[in-house]
Structure formats: C-alpha cells, structure tokens
C-alpha positions in Angstrom: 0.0 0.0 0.0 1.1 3.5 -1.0 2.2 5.9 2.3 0.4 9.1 1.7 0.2 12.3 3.8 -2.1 15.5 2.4 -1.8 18.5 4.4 -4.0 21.5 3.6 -3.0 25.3 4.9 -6.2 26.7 4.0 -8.0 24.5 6.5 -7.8 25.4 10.1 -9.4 23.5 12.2 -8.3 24.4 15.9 -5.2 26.2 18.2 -3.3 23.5 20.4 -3.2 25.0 23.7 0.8 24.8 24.2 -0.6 23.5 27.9 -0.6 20.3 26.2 3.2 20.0 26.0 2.7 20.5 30.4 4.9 18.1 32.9 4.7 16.6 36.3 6.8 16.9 39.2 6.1 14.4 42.5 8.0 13.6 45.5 8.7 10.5 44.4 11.9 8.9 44.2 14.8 11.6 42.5 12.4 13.6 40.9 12.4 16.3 42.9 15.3 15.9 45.2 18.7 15.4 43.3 16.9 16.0 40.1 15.6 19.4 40.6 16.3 20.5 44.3 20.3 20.1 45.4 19.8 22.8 48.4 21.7 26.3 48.0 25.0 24.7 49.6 25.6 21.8 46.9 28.3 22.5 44.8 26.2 21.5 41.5 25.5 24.4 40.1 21.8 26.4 41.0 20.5 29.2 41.6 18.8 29.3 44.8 18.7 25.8 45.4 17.5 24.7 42.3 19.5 22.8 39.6 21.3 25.2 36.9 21.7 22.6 34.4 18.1 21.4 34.6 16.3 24.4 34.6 18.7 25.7 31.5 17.9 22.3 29.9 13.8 22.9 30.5 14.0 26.2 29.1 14.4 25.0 25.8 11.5 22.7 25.4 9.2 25.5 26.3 7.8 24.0 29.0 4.7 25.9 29.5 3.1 24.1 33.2 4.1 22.1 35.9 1.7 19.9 37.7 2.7 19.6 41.8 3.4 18.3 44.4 1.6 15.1 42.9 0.3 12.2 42.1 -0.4 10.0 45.3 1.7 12.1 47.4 -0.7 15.6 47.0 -2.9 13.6 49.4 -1.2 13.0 52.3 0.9 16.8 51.3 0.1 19.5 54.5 1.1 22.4 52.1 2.2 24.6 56.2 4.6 21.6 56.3 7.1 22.9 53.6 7.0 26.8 54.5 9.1 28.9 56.3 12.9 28.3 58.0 14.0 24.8 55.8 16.0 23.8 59.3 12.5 24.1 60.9 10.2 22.6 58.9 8.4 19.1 60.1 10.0 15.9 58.4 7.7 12.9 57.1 7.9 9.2 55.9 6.6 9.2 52.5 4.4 6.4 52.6 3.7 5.9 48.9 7.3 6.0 47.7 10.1 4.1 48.8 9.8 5.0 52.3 12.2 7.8 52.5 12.3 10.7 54.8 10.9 14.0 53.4 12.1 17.0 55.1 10.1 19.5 53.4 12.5 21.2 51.8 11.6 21.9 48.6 8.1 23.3 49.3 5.9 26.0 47.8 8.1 28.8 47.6 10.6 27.2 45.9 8.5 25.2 43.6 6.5 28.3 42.9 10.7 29.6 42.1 11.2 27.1 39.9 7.8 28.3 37.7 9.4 31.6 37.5 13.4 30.2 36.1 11.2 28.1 33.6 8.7 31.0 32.9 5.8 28.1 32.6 2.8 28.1 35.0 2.3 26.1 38.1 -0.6 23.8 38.2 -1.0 22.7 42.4 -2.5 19.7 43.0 -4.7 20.3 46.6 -4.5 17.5 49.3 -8.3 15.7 49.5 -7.5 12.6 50.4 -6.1 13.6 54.1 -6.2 16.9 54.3 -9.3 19.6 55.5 -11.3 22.1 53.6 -9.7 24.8 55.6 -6.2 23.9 54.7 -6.9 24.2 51.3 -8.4 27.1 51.7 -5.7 28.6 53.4 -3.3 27.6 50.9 -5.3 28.8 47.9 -5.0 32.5 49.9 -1.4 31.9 51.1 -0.4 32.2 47.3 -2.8 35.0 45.8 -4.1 36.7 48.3 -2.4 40.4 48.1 -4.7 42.2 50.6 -4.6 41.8 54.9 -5.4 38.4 56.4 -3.4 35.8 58.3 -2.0 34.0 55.9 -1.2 36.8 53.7 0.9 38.2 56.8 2.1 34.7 57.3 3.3 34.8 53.2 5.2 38.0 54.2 6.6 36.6 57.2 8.3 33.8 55.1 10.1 36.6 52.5 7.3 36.9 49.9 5.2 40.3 49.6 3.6 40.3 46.6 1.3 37.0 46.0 1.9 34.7 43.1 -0.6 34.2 40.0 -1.5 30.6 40.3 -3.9 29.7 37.4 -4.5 26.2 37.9 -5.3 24.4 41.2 -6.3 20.3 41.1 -9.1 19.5 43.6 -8.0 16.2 44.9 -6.0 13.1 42.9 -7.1 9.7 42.0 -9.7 9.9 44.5 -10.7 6.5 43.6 -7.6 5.0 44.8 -5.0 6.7 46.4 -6.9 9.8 47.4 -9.3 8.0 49.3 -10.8 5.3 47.5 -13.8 6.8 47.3 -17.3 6.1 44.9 -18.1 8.5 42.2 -20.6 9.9 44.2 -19.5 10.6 47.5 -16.2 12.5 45.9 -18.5 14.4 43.3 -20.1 16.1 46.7 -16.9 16.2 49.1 -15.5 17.9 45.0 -18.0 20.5 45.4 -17.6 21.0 49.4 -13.8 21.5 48.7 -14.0 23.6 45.2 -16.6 26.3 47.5 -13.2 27.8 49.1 -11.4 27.7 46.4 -11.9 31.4 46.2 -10.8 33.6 43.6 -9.0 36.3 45.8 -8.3 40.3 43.8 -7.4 39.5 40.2 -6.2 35.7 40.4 -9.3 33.3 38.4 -8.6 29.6 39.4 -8.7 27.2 36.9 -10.6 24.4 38.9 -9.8 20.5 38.1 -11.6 17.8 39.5 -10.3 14.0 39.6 -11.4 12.2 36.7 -11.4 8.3 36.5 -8.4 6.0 35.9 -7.6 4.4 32.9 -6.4 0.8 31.6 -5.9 -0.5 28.3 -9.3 -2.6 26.7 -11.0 -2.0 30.1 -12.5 2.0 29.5 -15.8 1.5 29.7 -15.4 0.3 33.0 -14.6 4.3 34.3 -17.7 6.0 32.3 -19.6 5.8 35.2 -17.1 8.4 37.1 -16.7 10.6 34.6 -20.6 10.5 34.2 -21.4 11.1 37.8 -19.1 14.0 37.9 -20.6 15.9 35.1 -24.0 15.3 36.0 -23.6 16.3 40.0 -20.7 19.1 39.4 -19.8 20.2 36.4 -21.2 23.7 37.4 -18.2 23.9 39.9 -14.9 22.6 37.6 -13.0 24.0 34.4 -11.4 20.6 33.9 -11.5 17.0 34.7 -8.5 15.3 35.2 -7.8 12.0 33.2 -4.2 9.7 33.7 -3.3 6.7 31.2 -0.3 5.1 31.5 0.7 2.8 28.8 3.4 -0.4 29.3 4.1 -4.1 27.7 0.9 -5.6 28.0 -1.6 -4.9 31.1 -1.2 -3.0 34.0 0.6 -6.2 35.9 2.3 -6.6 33.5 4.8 -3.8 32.7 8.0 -5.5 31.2 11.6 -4.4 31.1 12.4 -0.6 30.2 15.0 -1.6 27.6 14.8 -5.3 27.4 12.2 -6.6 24.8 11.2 -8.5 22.2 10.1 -6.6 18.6 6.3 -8.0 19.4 6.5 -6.4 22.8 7.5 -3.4 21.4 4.1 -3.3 18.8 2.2 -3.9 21.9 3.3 -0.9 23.7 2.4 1.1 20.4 -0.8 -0.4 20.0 -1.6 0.4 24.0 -0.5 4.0 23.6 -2.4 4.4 20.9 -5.4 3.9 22.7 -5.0 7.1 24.0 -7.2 8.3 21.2 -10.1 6.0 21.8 -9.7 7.0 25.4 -10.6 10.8 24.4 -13.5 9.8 22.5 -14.9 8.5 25.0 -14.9 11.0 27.6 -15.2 13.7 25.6 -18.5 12.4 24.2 -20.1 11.9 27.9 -18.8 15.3 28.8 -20.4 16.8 25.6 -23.4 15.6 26.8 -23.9 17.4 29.6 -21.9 20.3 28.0 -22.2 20.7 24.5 -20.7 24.0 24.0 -17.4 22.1 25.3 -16.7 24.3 28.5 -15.2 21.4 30.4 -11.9 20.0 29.0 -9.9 17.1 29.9 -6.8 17.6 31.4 -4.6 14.7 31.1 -2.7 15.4 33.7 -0.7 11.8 34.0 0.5 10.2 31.1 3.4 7.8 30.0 5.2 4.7 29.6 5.4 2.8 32.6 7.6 -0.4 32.9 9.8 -2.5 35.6 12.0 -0.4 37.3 15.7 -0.5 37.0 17.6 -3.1 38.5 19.0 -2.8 41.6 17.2 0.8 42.1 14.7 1.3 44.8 11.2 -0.1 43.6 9.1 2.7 45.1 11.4 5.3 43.1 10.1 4.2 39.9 13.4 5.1 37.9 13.5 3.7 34.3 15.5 4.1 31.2 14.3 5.8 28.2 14.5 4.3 24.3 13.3 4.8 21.2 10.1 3.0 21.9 9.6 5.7 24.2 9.9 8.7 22.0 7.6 6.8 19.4 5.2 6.6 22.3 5.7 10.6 23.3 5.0 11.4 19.5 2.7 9.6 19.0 0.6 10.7 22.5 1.3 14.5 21.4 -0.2 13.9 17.9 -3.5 12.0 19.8 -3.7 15.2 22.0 -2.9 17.6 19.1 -5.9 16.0 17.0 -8.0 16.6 20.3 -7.3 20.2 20.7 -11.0 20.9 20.8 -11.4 19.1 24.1 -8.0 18.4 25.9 -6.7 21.5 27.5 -3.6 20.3 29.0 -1.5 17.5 29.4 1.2 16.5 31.4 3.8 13.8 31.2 5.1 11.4 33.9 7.7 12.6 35.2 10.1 15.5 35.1 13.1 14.1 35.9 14.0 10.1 36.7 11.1 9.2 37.4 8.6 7.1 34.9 9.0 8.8 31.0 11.4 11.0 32.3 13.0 13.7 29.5 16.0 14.7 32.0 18.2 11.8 34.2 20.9 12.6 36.7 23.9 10.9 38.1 24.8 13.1 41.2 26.2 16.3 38.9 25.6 13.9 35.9 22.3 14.8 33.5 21.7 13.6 30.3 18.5 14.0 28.1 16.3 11.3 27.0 14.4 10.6 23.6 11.7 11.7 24.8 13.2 15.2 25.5 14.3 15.1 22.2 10.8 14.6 21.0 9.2 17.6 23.2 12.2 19.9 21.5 11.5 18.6 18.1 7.4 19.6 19.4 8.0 22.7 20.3 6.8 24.6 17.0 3.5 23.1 17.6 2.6 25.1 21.3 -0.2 27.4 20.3 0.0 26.7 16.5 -3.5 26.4 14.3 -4.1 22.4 13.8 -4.2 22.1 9.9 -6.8 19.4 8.2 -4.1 16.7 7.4 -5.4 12.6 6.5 -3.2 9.9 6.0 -3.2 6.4 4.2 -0.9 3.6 5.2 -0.3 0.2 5.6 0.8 -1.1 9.2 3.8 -1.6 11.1 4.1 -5.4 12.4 0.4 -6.1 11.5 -0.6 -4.4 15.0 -0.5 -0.5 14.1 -0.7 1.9 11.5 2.6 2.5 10.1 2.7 6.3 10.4 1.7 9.0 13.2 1.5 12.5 12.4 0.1 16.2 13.0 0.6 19.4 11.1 0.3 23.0 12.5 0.9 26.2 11.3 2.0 29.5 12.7 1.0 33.3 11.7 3.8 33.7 9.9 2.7 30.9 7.6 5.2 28.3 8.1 3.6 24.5 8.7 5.3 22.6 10.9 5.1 18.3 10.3 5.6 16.1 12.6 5.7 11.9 11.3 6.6 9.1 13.0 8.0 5.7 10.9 6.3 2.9 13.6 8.0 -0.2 11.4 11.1 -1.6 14.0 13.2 -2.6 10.7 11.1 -1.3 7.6 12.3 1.9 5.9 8.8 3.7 5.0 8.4 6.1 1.6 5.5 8.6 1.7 4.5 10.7 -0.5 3.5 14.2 1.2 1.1 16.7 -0.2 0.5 20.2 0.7 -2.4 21.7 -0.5 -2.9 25.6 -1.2 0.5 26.1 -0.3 4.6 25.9 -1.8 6.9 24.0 -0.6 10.3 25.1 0.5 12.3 23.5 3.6 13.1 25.7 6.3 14.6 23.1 8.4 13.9 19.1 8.8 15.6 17.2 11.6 15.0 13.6 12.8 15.3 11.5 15.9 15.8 7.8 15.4 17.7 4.4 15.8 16.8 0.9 17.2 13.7 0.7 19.3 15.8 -0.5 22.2 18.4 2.5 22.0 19.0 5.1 24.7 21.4 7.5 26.4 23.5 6.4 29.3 25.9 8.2 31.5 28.8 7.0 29.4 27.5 7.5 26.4 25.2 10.6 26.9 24.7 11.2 22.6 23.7 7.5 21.6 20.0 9.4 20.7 19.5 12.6 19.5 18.3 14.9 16.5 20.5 15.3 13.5 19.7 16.9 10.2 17.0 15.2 7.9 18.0 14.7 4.1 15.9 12.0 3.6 13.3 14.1 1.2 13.2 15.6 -2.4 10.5 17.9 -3.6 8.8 17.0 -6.9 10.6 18.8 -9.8 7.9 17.8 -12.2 4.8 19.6 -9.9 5.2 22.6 -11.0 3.3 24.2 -7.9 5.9 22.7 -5.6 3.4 21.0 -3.3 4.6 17.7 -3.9 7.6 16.0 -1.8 8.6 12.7 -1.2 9.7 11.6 2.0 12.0 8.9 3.1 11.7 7.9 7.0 14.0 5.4 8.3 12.3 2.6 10.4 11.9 3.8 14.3 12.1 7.8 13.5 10.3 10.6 14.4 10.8 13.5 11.5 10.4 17.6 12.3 10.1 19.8 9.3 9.3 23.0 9.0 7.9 24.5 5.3 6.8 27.7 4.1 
C-alpha cells in the first residue's frame, strides 16, 4: 500500500493550547530531590537551590506548566509543612514511595521559584484525600491573596510580599484510589464542598480541576460511570476534569523491562498507547453531553510509559530508562492530543526528571537527556499553532499499528510545521506528502531515530539525539511545488518545517 500524507494550509481546524506539552513533578523517588532541588549549599550548580543545568535544559523545550506536588503524594501533602525556616520545617515518611524521609524542603516557595526560572505556569494539585477544607483554603489564599489576612501576613513573614498568579489548582487526585478510594458519588459532593473555598482572591481566576477516572488498556468503559457522575452532580463547579493513562508491555501487571524486549513487545506498547485516542473519544462524548458548548476539558494530567524499574534501584522510586520505543510513544501521544485540541486542555507527562517517562536523568552532577526530551524539542513549534486538516493512508507496522503518526500545525507567519513518525522496528517507510494551497520550501527538517531499544547512558550521553534530515526531495515535475517525497527510516520521528 502507498504511504500518503495531504496537508492543507487553507484549512484550520483548531489552536493547540501549548498547555498540552505541560509536565509533572512528584515527590517520588529523585524527581524532585537530586533531580531538581540540590539545596543552595551543593556544589552543582543552582541558583537558589535549584539545579542550573536542569532548569537551562527545561527552558528549551518551552515548558509551558508544571503539575505539583503530585500524584499520590498531594494527598497526604500539608502544604504549612514545607514553609518557612528549611531547618524548621516538620519531616515525614513518605508512605507511597520508597519510604524515604521527606524534610520538606523543597516546598511552595521554591517550587512556585522554579515556575518563575522556567517562565511556565504552576498547576498545584490540593490534598483531598487527608487533608481539610480549611487547609486548602488557606493555601489557595497563602499564594494569591495580596490584601490583609493571616495567611497573607504569614506569606510576608516567610520573605514573599507580593502573592503569586497561580492559574491552575487540582481538587484532589485519583480519589478513587489513592486519594481516598472513594465512589463517584460521595467524591463528586466532598468535589463540590472543597471547590466552594477555592476562592478567587483580587485578580487571580482559578482554573478548577476535579479527579477524573483511571484508565487501563481494553477495560475504559469500566470508568464511564465516574466521569458521568461527575458531570452530571458538578460540572457547574470545575473547568477541567483530570484524566491519567499510563501505557506499558501488556496490562497493567504486566509492565516488562524498560530496555529489554522482544520486537512483538514493542508493537504492543504502540498499540496500548495508541489507545490514548479512543480514550478521548470516550470522555469527551459523555462530557459533551452534559456540555455541548465544550466548556469542560480534559486535562490529562498523568501520562506515559510505565515499565519494571531499573535493577538494583529502589522499587518505590520508579526510575527507568528511556529508548526509542519511548519517543515513538511521546510522538505519538502528542499527535492523539494535538488532534483533540477541541477538548483536551492540557496534558502532562510522567515525570520531570527520573522518574517514569522522564525527559531529564541525573547521576549526582551527571544529566543527560532522554528521547523523549528530544521529542518535546522537536514539538515545540507546535505550542499554540493552528491544527491544519491533514489525512493519512498507510499500511501497518508489524500487523498491530498503523505504520505512520503525524500532526501538522501552522504558525501566523505561515510556516507548517510536520511532525511523522516511521512505527515499522526494521522497515524503511516512503511517503508521499502533499500540501495543499501552499509551496513547498524547507526551512529546516531534523530527525530522531535508531533501534527501538536505543537510549542515552551516562557514558555515552549522545547514543539518541536529532540530526539533520535529508531524507526528502521535492517534486521537480509539480510545477506548484506541493509535492515532496519523503523517506523515514524505520523507528524515526521526523520535524520539518515548510513555508
């Protein structure tokens, strides 16, 4: 079968909220501490405590958001805990990962820090599970309150004046497991208890999210009930409803080996991210229901490969490696939530920095960069571009997914940004590319790729990354120039840029 892409620039069909291309930071494992936080007295490199070579390495990507302090461990998080003197502040066992002592350290001043080196948003995930309505409260007006109360005063006492603009503020987190293992309905009214003092305080709007359902491959319709209870008992009181879907190997108990798999195990993962898609459909058409005019988005605000962890690493730490197969899998995700720009609002990977789909790992003063950082700089162009009407026909890679992946944006100033992946493990894949009302002329083209099972290491920090892209040849005999042919090597994601 013939590989054909048609792109056309006169057709517009939606902007891609750059919140899309968000993260997630938890205090889990190194993620936070050794990965972003080294404390003011380390002798890596930072700038008030937080890691120079991290934050300069962010930058680039654009990271727009942050999602903190979790995950699991936002619901046992008392927000007073991690504020004021650092030698003073109450230490903690953290229960859900690893064990380890937390001394509160990195709380919200210097996460809120942290927003303002990466210039990207903080999104703060509120404690449900144990917490009390009047905590949350206090912490909402801790950070963006800028008249005269006590925790205002208390804010001043701790070195900062002026309050912060905090946009987005989760209500709760997997409350059907780790927050609280609670039903649909009894969180849908303690949602709507805790969301009443989540005030908007002077000029600072809050962004609310509520706790959507989990996720599993082949087993969806089994969390339509949540998302359907939520929407009809609170939707007046939420902006967005949080989603998570983590793909791996084969089921969730069965997660397999970061960098050690077969070529069938690596179509399995595809075909499991993939369902991402059919995932969105599926909300989005219960939350349409009950809001056609598409108010309510869906945040997916957990997301990534998730496999065994390393060996010999703590296994509450979650620290894995990062291939090929995982860049195809970040690719591909982005291009599911690109074509959903209508309804998904933001999304954000699992996790920053070595934890889960990690784009940064450290080694003491040690960082390389993953694929899947590579993939979310190669991305980049796409962050608050116009979504172009673009189909595709293809065969299929290993007889389990479609062969190619793709999304095309453009930007005011007219340049179309593609993005393609080549599935096939082995298989080199030709396509023939077509770009209607518009002329072809290459800007720039780069491309990511090698085996599926290749990846960065300490030692060898450069085994995966971007080089130039010469794999293409424009169609001398079209003489409107909208014709290109495109060779992708097997296990590639391509970036070009036309005008």
């Amino acid at each position: 079968m013939a590989n054909i892409l048609a792109i056309n620039t006169k057709q517009e069909r939606v902007k891609i909220d750059r919140n899309i291309y968000g993260h997630f930071a938890e205090h889990l494992g190194r993620c936070i501490y050794e990965g972003v936080w080294v404390g003011e007295g380390s002798a890596i490199p930072n700038t008030r405590g937080i890691r120079s070579d991290v934050v300069n390495a962010l930058r680039k990507i654009n990271i727009p958001v942050i999602r903190w302090p979790g995950g699991c461990f936002a619901d046992e998080y008392h927000w007073k805990d991690g504020i004021g003197n650092p030698a003073n502040r109450k230490r903690m066992v953290n229960t859900h990962w690893g064990g380890v002592v937390e001394d509160n350290s990195f709380g919200t001043h210097e996460f809120l820090d942290l927003c303002a080196q990466l210039d990207c948003e903080p999104y703060i995930n509120g404690n449900v599970g144990s917490g009390e309505v009047a905590e949350m409260q206090e912490w909402v007006e801790y950070m963006t309150f800028k008249g005269e109360s006590p925790m205002a005063n208390l804010r001043r006492q701790n070195g900062r004046d002026e309050p912060w603009a905090v946009k987005y503020f989760g209500i709760g987190n997997e409350n059907w497991g780790c927050g609280g293992n609670m039903r649909a309905e009894y969180y849908a009214d303690v949602y709507r208890r805790y969301a009443t003092y989540v005030r908007n305080f002077d000029d600072n709007k809050i962004y609310r999210i509520a706790s959507g359902p989990g996720t599993e491959y082949g087993h969806e319709k089994l969390n339509h009930c949540w998302t359907r209870t939520m929407m009809e008992n609170a939707r007046h009181m939420f902006d967005g409803l949080a989603l998570h879907y983590y793909t791996c190997i084969g089921t969730w108990q069965e997660k397999g080996s970061a960098t050690d798999f077969t070529e069938a195990d690596y179509y399995k993962t595809l075909r499991n991210a993939l369902w991402l898609d059919e995932v969105i459909k599926q909300h989005s058409a219960i939350i349409e229901r009950f809001d056609p005019e598409k108010r309510i988005k869906i945040i997916f605000d957990e997301w990534g490969t998730w496999y065994d962890v390393e060996p010999g690493t703590n296994p509450g730490f979650l620290y894995q490696q990062n291939t090929m197969r995982d860049a195809l899998v970040a690719a591909a995700s982005l291009h599911i939530f690109n074509s959903h720009a209508d309804v998904v609002h933001m999304a954000n990977i699992a996790q920053l920095v070595n934890v889960l789909q990690a784009v940064i790992l450290t080694d003491g003063a040690k960082m390389l960069l993953t694929p899947t950082y590579h993939v979310f700089n190669m991305f980049k162009d796409h962050q608050d571009a116009e979504l172009l009407e673009s189909h595709q026909l293809c065969g299929t890679a290993g007889e389990v997914v479609p062969l190619l992946s793709h999304s095309a944006t453009q930007k005011e100033d007219g340049a179309v940004t593609l993005t393609v992946c080549n599935f096939s493990a082995d298989k080199e894949a030709e396509v023939s590319l077509s770009l209607l009302g518009g002329h072809m002329s290459v800007r720039n083209a780069e491309i990511l790729s090698g085996g599926t099972s290749s990846h960065n290491t300490f030692g060898s920090p450069q085994t995966v990354r971007p080089v130039d892209f010469t794999g293409f040849r424009i169609d001398e005999h079209n003489k409107t120039g909208t014709q290109m042919t495109l060779n992708l090597p097997a296990c590639s994601v391509v970036k070009m840029t036309v005008k």
